[in-house]
C-alpha positions in Angstrom: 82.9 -23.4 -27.7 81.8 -20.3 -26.3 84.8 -18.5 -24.4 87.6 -19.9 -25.8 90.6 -18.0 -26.3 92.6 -18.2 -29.8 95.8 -16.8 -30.1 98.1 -16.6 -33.5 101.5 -15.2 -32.0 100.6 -11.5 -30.0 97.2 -11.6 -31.7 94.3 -12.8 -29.6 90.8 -12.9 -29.8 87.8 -14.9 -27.8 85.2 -17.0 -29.2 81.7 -15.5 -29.4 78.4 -17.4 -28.1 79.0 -19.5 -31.4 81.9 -20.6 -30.8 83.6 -18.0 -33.4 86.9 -16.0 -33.5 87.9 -13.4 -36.1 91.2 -12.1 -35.9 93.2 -10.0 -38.5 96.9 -10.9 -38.6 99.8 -10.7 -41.6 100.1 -13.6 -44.4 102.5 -16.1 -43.3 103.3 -18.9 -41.4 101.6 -19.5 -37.4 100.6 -21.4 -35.0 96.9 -21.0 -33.8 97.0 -22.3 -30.0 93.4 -22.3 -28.7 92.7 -22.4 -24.6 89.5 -23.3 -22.5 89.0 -24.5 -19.1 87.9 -28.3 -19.1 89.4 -28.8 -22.8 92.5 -29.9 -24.8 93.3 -28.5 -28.5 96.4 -29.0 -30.0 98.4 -26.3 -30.7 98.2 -26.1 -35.3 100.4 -24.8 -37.8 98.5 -22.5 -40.1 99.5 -21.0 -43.3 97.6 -17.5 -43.4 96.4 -16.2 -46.9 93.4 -13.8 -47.0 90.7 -15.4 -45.6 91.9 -18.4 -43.7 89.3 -20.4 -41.9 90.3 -22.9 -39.3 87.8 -25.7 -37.7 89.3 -27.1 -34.4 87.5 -30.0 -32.8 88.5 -30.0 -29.0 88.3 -32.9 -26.7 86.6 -32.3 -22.8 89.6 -33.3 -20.5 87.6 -35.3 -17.3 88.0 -33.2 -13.9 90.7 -34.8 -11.5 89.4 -36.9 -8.6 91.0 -35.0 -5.7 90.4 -38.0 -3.7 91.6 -40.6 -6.2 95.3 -41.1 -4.4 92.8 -42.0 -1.1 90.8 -44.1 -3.0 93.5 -46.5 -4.4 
């Protein structure tokens, strides 16, 4: 997903046109928490080594009706 933003504690980075992220952060343990419009990710514990590559599948969350409380 184009435009998604990734962030693994104050590091943050945004997905390119192919749906990519590169970010440079310390060994250790994280949590990658990814955020889009329109879409849910859970938030996932990563253990970061040197070249760590993560593959999140995201599910498209259905706009609200604003008139479904009138519409019964």
């Amino acid at each position: 997903m184009p435009e998604t933003l990734v962030r693994i504690g104050s590091y943050r980075a945004t997905t390119d046109e192919n749906g990519r992220a590169t970010l440079h952060v310390p060994k250790g343990s994280a949590e990658i928490v990814f955020w889009k419009t329109g879409y849910d990710a859970p938030d996932h514990p990563i253990e970061i080594d040197a070249h760590t590559s993560v593959t999140i599948v995201a599910a498209v969350v259905p706009e609200e009706d604003p008139d479904a409380h009138w519409k019964g």
